[in-house]
C-alpha positions in Angstrom: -78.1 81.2 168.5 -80.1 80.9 165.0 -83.9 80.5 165.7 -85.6 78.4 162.8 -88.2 80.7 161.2 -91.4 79.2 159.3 -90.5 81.2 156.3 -87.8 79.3 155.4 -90.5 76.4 154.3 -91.7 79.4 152.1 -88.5 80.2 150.7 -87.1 77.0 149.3 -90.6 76.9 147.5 -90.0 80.4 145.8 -86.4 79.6 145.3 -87.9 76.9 142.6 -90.5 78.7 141.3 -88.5 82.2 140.2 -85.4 83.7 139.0 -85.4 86.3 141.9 -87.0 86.1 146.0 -87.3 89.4 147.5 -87.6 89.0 151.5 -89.1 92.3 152.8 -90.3 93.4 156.1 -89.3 95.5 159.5 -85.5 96.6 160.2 -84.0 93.8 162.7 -86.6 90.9 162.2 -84.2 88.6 161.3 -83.9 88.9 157.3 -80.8 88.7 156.6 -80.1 85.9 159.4 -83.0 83.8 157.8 -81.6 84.0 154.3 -78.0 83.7 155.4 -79.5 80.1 157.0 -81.1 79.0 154.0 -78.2 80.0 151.2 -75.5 78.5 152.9 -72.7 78.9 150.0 -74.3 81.5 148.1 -72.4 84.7 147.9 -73.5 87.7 149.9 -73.1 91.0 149.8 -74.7 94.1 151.4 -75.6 97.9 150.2 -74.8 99.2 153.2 -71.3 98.6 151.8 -70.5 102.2 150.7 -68.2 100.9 148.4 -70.3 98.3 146.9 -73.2 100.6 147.1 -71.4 103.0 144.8 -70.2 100.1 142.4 -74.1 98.9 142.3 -75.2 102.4 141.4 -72.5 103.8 138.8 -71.8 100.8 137.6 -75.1 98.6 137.6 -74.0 96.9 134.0 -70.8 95.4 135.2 -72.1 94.7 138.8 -72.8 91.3 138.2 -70.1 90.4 136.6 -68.0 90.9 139.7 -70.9 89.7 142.0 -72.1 86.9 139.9 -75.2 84.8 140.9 -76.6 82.9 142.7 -76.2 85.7 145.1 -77.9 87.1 147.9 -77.6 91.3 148.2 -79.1 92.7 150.8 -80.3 96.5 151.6 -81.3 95.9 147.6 -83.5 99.3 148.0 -80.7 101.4 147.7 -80.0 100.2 144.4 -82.8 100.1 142.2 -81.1 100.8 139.1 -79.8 97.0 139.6 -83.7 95.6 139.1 -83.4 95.6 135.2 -80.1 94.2 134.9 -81.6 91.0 136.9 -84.2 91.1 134.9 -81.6 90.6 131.8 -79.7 87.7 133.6 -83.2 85.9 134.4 -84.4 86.2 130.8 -81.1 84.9 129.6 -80.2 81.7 131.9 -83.3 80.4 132.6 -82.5 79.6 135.7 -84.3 79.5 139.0 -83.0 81.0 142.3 -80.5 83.3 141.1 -81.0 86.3 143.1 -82.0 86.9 146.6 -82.4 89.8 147.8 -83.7 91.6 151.4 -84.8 95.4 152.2 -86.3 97.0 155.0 -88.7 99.3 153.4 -90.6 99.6 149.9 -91.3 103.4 149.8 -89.8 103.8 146.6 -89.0 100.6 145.0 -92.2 98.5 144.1 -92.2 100.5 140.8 -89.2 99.2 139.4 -89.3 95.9 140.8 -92.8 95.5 139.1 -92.1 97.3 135.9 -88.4 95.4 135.9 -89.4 91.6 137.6 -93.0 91.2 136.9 -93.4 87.4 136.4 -90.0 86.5 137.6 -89.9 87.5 141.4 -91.4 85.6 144.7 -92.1 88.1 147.4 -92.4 86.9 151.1 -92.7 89.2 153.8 -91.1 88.4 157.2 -92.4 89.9 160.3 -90.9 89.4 164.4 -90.8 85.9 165.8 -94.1 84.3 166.3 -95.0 82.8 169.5 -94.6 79.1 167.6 -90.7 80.2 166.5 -90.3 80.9 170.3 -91.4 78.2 171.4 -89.3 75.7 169.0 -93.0 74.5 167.7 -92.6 72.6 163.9 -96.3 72.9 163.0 -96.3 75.9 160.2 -100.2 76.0 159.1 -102.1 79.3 158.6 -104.6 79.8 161.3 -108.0 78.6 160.6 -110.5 77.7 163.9 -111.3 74.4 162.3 -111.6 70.7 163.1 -108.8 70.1 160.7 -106.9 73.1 162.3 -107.2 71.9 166.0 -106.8 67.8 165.3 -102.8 68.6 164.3 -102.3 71.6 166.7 -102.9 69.9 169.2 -100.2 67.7 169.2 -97.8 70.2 170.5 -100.1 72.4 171.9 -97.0 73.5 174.2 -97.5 77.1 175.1 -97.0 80.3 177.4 -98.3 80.9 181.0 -100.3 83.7 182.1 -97.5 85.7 182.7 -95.6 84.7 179.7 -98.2 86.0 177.3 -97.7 89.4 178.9 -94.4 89.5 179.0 -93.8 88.4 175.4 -96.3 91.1 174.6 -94.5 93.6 176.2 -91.1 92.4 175.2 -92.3 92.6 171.6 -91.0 89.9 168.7 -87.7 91.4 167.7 -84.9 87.9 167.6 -82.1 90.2 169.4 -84.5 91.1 172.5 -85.9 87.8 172.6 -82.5 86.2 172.5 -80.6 88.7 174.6 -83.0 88.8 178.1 -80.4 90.8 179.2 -80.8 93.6 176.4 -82.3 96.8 178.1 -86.2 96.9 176.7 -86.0 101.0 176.8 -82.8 101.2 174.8 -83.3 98.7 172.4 -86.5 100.4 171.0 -84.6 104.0 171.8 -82.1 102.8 169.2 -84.7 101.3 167.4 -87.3 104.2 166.2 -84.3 106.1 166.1 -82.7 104.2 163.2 -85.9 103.9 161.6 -86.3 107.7 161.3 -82.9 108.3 160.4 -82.5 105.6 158.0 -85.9 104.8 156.6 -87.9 107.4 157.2 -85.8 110.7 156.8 -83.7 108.9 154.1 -86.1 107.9 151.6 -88.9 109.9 152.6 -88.0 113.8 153.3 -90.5 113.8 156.6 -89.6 117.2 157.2 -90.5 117.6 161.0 -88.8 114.0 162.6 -90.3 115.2 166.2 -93.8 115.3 164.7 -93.3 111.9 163.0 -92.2 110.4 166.2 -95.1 112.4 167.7 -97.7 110.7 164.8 -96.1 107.0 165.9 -96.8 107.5 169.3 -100.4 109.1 168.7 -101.0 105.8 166.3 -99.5 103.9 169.0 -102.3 104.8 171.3 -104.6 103.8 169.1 -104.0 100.3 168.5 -107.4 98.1 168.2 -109.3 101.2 167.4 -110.9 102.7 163.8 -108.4 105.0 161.8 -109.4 108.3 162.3 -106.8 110.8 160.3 -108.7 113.7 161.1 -108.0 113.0 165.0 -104.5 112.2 164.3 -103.8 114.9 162.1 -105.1 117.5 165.3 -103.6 115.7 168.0 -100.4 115.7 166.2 -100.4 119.3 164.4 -100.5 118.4 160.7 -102.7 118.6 157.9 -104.3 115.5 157.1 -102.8 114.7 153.9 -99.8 114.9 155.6 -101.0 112.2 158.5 -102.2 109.8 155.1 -98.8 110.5 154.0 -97.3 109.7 157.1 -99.6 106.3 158.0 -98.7 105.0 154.5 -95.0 105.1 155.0 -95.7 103.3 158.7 -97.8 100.4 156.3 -95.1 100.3 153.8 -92.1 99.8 156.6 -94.1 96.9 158.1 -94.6 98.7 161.8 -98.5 99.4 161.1 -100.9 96.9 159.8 -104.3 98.5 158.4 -106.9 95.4 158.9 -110.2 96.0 156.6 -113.8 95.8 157.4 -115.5 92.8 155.4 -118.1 94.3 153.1 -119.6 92.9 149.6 -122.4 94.4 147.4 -125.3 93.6 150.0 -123.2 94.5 153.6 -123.5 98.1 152.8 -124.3 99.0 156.5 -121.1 97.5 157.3 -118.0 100.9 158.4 -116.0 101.4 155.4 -112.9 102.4 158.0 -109.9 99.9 158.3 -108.8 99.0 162.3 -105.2 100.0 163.2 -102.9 97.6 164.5 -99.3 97.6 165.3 -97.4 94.7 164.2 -94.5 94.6 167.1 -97.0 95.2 170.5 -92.7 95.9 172.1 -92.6 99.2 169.8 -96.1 99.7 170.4 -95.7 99.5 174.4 -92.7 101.7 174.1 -93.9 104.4 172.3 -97.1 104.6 174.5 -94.8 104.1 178.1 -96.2 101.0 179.7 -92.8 100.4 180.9 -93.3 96.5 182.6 -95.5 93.8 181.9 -97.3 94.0 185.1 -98.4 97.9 184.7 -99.3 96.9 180.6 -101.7 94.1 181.4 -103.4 96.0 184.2 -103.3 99.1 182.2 -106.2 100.9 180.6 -104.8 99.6 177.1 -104.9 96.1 178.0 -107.2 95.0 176.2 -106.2 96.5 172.8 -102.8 95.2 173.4 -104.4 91.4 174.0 -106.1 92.0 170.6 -103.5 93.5 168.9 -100.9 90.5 169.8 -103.3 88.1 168.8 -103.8 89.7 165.5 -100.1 89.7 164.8 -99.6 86.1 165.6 -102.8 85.5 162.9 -100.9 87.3 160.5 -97.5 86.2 160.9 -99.4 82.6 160.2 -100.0 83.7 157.2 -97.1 85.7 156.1 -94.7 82.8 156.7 -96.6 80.3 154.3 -95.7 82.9 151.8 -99.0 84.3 151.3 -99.0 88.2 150.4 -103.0 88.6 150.3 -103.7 88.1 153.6 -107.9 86.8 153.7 -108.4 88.8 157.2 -111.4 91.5 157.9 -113.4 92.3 160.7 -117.2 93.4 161.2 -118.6 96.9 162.4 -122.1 97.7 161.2 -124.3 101.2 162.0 -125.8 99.6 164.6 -122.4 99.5 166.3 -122.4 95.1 166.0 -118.5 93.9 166.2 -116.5 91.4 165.0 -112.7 91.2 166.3 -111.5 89.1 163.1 -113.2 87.8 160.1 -110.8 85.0 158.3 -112.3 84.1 154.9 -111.3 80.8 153.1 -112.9 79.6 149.6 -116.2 81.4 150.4 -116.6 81.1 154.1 -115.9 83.0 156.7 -115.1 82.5 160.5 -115.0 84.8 163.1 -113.2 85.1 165.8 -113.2 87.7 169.5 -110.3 88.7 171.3 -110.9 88.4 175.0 -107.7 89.0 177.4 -109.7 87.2 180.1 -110.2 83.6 181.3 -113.7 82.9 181.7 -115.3 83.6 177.8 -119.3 83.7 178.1 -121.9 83.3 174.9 -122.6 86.9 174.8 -118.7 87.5 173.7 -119.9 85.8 170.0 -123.1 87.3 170.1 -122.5 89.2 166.9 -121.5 86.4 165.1 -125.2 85.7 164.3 -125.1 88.9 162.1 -123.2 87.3 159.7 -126.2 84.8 158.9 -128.2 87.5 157.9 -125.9 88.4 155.2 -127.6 86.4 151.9 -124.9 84.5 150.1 -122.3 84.2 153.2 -121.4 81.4 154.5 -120.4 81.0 158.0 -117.4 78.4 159.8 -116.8 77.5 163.2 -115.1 80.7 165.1 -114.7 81.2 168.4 -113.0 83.7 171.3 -109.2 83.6 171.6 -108.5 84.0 175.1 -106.0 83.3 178.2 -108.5 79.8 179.1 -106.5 77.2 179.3 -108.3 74.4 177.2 -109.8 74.2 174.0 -113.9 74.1 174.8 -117.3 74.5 172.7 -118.8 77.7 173.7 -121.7 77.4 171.6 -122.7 75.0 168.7 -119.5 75.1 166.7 -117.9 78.1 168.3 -115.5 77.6 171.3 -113.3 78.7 173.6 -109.9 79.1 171.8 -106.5 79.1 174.4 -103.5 81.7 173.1 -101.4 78.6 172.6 -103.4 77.0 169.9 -102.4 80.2 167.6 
């Protein structure tokens, strides 16, 4: 059973616009299914093909002439001596759409795709299945707490229970689990961080010690909501710290952590200078930190930070699957410990939003969004607290109560 993703929207826009669209993001999102959708026709191929794989590599000049576009080749990472041969076939035709291409990682390969592709490749990244995708929900817009925003969301405002929320955090977004209720949670993310060390990680990476690593992606795991702190990591884990900055890069790059950034401009210099850590599947997350069921996560210590962690993925995932690689997301921590869950900007103004896993939001949960007009030269939009309410209320002024299904 295909689920439609929002990205395809995304797609057929970059498919006009350049030669080559390079779909990136975690191992078993749904890549290769997505672009299989969208080309129907177009020849594919895969690099996990050892016998293509070798073709590709000691024989990049005459690759395309047996393989010739439009074609899609997946797993293009293991290839990278391909990237200037398409970049020859792109400069020669003319022609938009020629090459698609998918990968599962980017530690090595933004170099030659930028020094090879610059000015002829769309990029989209393509994360789990959002809550919308689930759901069979059409509406595709970024997420923006706005009149504009809420007036068309509305209109299929169709959405989880209480009990669907948690288990969908639990369960995590990966298409097979979500499509398979049947799948066993444990061994599907078993497999799952196993293939990721083994292929990604160990492969294209050298991470020496691949107990520590798993170690470090628990200990990050744990985490979740909180500020990065590689000096804790590093002890907790028994490493040196460059080695846990090496190691939390190659968990951005692969798409399993996201870094979010604290807002700051010239004047907000008492704002924290530290990005929030977030994981962008809350399954792997709940895996690798053993809350086992729905029930014992949402009554858990970790709760909370599991609330505002799914809630930030969905945000992003918004955004991601309009094609948008700079995503406009921060949030707010100044010295005198003031907090803001999310900051979205959008041409010059900023709204904030809280995360709140509870049903009964109060005025002192946006309390700190009055710091924000004591910043000279911001300007501040409606925001509100995204919570497990079930209607769509004013809180304060412009600010309301925001339900999980109008994400």
């Amino acid at each position: 059973m295909y689920i439609k993703r929002h990205a395809e929207e995304a797609i057929s826009k970059l498919s006009k616009m350049f030669g080559a669209i390079l779909v990136t993001g975690p191992r078993q999102v749904g890549k290769t299914t997505m672009l299989k959708n969208v080309l129907k026709g177009i020849e594919y191929v895969t690099l996990d093909d050892p016998l293509l794989l070798a073709s590709a590599i000691e024989q990049s000049g005459t690759f395309f002439k047996d393989n010739p576009p439009p074609l899609f080749v997946d797993e293009i990472q293991y290839a990278p001596n391909l990237f200037p041969q398409i970049e020859i076939i792109i400069d020669r035709d003319k022609k938009k759409g020629q090459f698609y291409m998918s990968r599962s990682q980017q530690f090595h390969m933004m170099k030659n795709v930028s020094e090879s592709l610059a000015g002829r490749l769309g990029l989209l990244t393509l994360l789990g299945l959002s809550m919308r995708e689930k759901l069979g929900i059409d509406f595709t817009e970024s997420f923006l707490p706005t009149d504009d925003y809420f007036a068309i969301r509305r209109q299929d405002k169709k959405g989880p229970s209480y009990d669907d929320v948690w288990y969908n955090i639990h369960r995590g977004s990966m298409p097979e689990l979500y499509a398979n209720k049947d799948f066993d949670w444990q061994m599907f993310y078993g497999a799952y961080v196993r293939t990721y060390i083994e292929r990604d990680v160990r492969e294209l990476t050298q991470v020496g010690d691949e107990v520590k690593f798993l170690h470090f992606m628990t200990v990050a795991a744990s985490r979740i909501g909180q500020l990065l702190n590689l000096a804790s990591l590093s002890r907790d884990v028994g490493i040196s710290q460059p080695t846990a900055e090496r190691w939390m890069s190659i968990l951005v790059s692969s798409n399993i952590v996201y870094l979010l950034q604290p807002y700051s401009n010239n004047i907000t210099n008492r704002t924290v200078k530290t990005p929030k850590l977030y994981f962008l599947d809350t399954g792997l997350a709940a895996y690798l930190t053993k809350w086992n069921t729905p029930d014992v996560l949402k009554n858990g210590a970790m709760a909370g930070a599991f609330f505002e962690t799914f809630v930030i993925s969905e945000i992003i995932k918004s955004y991601y699957n309009k094609g948008i690689l700079e995503l406009p997301l921060y949030f707010y921590r100044d010295k005198n410990m003031n907090e803001i869950d999310l900051l979205i900007e959008d041409n010059g103004i900023l709204y904030p939003l809280e995360m709140k896993k509870h049903a009964d939001p109060q005025k002192k949960d946006i309390a700190a969004f009055n710091q924000l007009d004591k910043i000279p030269s911001v300007k501040r939009g409606p925001g509100g607290v995204i919570c497990l309410y079930d209607n769509l209320i004013t809180l304060k002024d412009n600010d309301r109560v925001i339900p999980v299904k109008y994400l």
